[in-house]
N, C-alpha and C positions, 0 to 999 in steps of 0.2 A: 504494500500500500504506500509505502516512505516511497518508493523508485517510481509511481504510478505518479504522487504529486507535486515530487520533484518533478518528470518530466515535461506536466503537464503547465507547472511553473515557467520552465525553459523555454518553451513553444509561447508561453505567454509574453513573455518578455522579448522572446526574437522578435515578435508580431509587432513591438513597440520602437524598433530601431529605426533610425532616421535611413531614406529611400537613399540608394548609392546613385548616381550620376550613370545613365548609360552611355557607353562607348559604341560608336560608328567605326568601322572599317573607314579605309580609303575607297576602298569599292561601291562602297553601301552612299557614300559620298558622291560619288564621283554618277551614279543612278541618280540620284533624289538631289536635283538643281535647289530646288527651294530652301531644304535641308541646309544643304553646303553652304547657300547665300546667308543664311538664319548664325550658323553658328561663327563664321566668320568676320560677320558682321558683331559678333557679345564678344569675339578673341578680341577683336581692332577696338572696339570701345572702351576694352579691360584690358591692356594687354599687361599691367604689373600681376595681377592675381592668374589670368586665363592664357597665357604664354603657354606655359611649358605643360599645360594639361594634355592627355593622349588626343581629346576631339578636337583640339587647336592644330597640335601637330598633324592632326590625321587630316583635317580640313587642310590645312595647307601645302600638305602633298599633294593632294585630291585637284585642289585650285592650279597649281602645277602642272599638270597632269594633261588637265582640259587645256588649257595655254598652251602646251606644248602641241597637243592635237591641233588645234586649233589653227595655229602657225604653220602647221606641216599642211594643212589640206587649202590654208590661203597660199602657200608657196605651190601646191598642186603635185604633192607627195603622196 
């Protein structure tokens, strides 16, 4: 009964933790235009706190990325 609500304790209290930040690929990015605009738009307005976060970094690979395409099919590559 003690290990029943101890558990049932633990489950209670996980339920109470603050929500983690989800992370985006560079891919997941590089699909979803609106997305990538949204979060690189909160890096560039933060950049002391939201630099070196993985969805800044991931975002600004992603923005890269499409620039890079982008250049190659206006040069006609």
């Amino acid at each position: 009964m003690r290990w029943f609500l101890f558990g049932a304790a633990v489950l209670f209290l996980s339920g109470c933790s603050p929500q983690t930040e989800q992370f985006h690929t560079v891919d997941e990015l590089i699909a979803d235009d609106a997305l990538l605009t949204k979060i690189i738009a909160e890096c560039r307005a933060n950049p002391d706190e939201l630099h070196d976060t993985p969805n800044s970094r991931n975002a600004e690979a992603a923005d890269g990325k499409l620039r890079l395409e982008r250049m190659r099919k206006a040069l006609g590559g």
